[in-house]
Steps between C-alpha positions, in 0.01 A plus 500: 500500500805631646688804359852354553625086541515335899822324476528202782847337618438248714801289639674335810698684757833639349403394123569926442149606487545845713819565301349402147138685599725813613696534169186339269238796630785774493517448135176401387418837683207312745474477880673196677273342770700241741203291593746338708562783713170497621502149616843612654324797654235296665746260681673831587204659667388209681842414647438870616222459647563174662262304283615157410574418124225196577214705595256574168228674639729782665762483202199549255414825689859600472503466154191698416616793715865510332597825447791431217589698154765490266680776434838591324794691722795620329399270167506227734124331555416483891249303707352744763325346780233759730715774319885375584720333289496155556674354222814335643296349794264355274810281329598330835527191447243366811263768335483341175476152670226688694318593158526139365286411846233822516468446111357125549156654635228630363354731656875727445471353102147615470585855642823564336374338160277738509770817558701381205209477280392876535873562459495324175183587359568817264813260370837654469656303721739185617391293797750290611451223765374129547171496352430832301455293130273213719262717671575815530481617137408175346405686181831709490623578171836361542616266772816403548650208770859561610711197615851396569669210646464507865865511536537801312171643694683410812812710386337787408283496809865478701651782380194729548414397899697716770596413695660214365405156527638135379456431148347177675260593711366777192454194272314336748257766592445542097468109479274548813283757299456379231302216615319739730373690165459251275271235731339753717069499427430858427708592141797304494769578297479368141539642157194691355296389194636641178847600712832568359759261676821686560775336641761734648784247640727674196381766410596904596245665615529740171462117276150470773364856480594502120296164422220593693454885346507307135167363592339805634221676237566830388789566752849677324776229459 
């Protein structure tokens, strides 16, 4: 039995998981994994290495020889990558297109699965990603899936990318990725058994972070 809850936000791309899981873990005083991240890491490395995005066997490798951590800079959380910061390459936008492709096979699920599980298994902290309340932590003590009108997603998505890009061709790609996620074989994107359904198209991230701490045991309000 675990000392301290595994929360799990699972969610499409721009629904505000990495903001909500930043501000969420901050307060609940638990370590933020972006599950994400190391999907994003292993498109990353490969298009380093010159290994194509379609290639399982060598991407699998890849994954179990990631050298990634999470660490916090300035009271800012950062994704290091073979010990350099790699946290604003890891939000371009052809990298997280990249993840949705690298995180369709199995042998990079299997190995990074099993990454975020040690990370998670002492409890105490907030995975956020595509899959964490699914199969990750299917016995998490509270899931959460974060959604928002794709519109909105799209937005959000648009003022974050530099540099800039169309508000068209954004919504596309997040139109694009979402089917990627939610019809690829291996974990697709769908909301957890016994999730909480939170639907951020009007809400502050404060009215998010504020509804999802009210359902955390034993945490300060």
């Amino acid at each position: 039995m675990r000392s301290r809850p595994v929360v799990t936000i699972d969610g499409p791309s721009g629904a505000g998981k990495t903001t909500v899981s930043k501000r969420l873990a901050e307060a609940a005083g638990m370590v933020r994994v972006d599950t994400g991240a190391m999907y994003r890491a292993v498109a990353l490395t490969a298009r380093s290495k010159g290994i194509p995005w379609d290639d399982p066997v060598r991407l699998g490798g890849v994954a179990r020889e990631l050298d990634l951590s999470f660490r916090t800079v300035a009271g800012e959380p950062r994704v290091f990558l073979s010990g350099e910061d790699a946290s604003v390459a890891l939000r371009a936008p052809e990298i997280s297109m990249g993840a949705s492709e690298v995180s369709a096979h199995g042998a990079v699920r299997e190995a990074l699965v099993a990454k975020q599980r040690e990370m998670a298994r002492e409890g105490g902290v907030v995975l956020e990603g595509r899959d964490t309340g699914t199969v990750v932590v299917p016995d998490a003590e509270v899931k959460f899936f974060l959604d928002a009108a794709a519109a909105v997603r799209a937005l959000r998505r648009h003022h974050e990318i530099s540099p800039p890009q169309p508000f068209e061709e954004v919504l596309r790609d997040v139109l694009r990725r979402d089917v990627q996620d939610s019809t690829r074989e291996n974990s697709p994107l769908r909301v957890a058994d016994g999730a909480v359904y939170v639907d951020s198209t009007t809400m502050t991230v404060d009215e998010v972070v504020g509804e999802m701490l009210r359902r955390l045991p034993g945490v300060p309000r």
